[in-house]
Residue, then its C-alpha position, 0 to 999 in steps of 0.5 A: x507480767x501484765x496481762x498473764x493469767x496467774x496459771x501462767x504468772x505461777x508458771x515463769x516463777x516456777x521456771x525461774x525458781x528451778x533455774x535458780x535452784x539448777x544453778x545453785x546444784x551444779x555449780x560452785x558459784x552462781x548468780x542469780x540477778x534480783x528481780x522485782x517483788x522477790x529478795x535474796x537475803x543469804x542465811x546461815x544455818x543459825x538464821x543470821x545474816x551470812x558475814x563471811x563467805x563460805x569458803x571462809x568457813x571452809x578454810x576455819x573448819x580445816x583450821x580447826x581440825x589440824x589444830x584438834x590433832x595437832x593437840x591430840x599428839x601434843x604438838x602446839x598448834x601455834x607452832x603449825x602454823x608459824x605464830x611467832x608469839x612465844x616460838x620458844x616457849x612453844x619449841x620446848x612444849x613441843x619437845x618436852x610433850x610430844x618428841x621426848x615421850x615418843x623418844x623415850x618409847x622407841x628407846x625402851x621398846x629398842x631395848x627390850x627388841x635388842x637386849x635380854x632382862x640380864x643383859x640389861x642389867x649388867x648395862x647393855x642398853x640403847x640411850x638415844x640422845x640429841x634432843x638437848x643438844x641445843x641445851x648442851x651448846x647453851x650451857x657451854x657458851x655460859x661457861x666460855x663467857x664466863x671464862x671458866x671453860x676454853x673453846x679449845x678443850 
């Protein structure tokens, strides 16, 4: 820029400066080439210098949103995201905090839609089962293990 008043130095810079901020405005991805005199040193908000990319950050808030609801509704969110560690542990959190509570709403509200108060009592309800089916079948191969119980009773 030899030879360039500053008027006209001031100038190209600014050119070159809207160049880059156009770029930066209307594409997802921009290059913009060093030049001399002038450094580009990429910031986060905090100040620091950026160690992962956007995109990155991206995918974390996301993360984090699906684990924030997943632990609104009682649901590991280990288990979302296929976390082997402890599946059966977090299997029986999720039944144990999330299936059997709403079972166990849909039942009462089932009988209360379904049934008078006094039909109620004399017996006539709805009981939902199947959620300790796995449970039943446990015990059950105890039992022929151990021989006290046959397959083909």
């Amino acid at each position: 820029m030899a030879g360039l008043s500053d008027e006209e130095k001031q100038k190209k810079v600014q050119n070159y400066l809207d160049s880059v901020y156009r770029a930066f405005q209307d594409k997802s991805v921009a290059i913009v080439p060093e030049t001399n005199g002038l450094e580009y040193d990429e910031k986060n908000p905090g100040g620091e210098t950026r160690g992962t990319s956007p995109l990155d950050e991206v995918s974390d808030i996301k993360t984090q949103f699906i684990d924030d609801v997943a632990l609104i509704l009682s649901i590991p969110p280990a288990l979302l995201h296929g976390n082997n560690a402890e599946i059966s542990q977090n299997k029986q959190s999720y039944i144990d905090f999330c299936l059997r509570p709403l079972m166990y709403r849909i039942r009462d509200e089932m009988n209360a839609k379904f049934f008078s108060p006094d039909e109620f009592q004399n017996g006539k309800h709805v009981e939902i089962i199947g959620l300790d089916k796995q449970n039943i079948v446990d015990v059950l191969q105890r039992l022929i293990i151990a021989g006290c119980h046959s397959a083909e009773r």
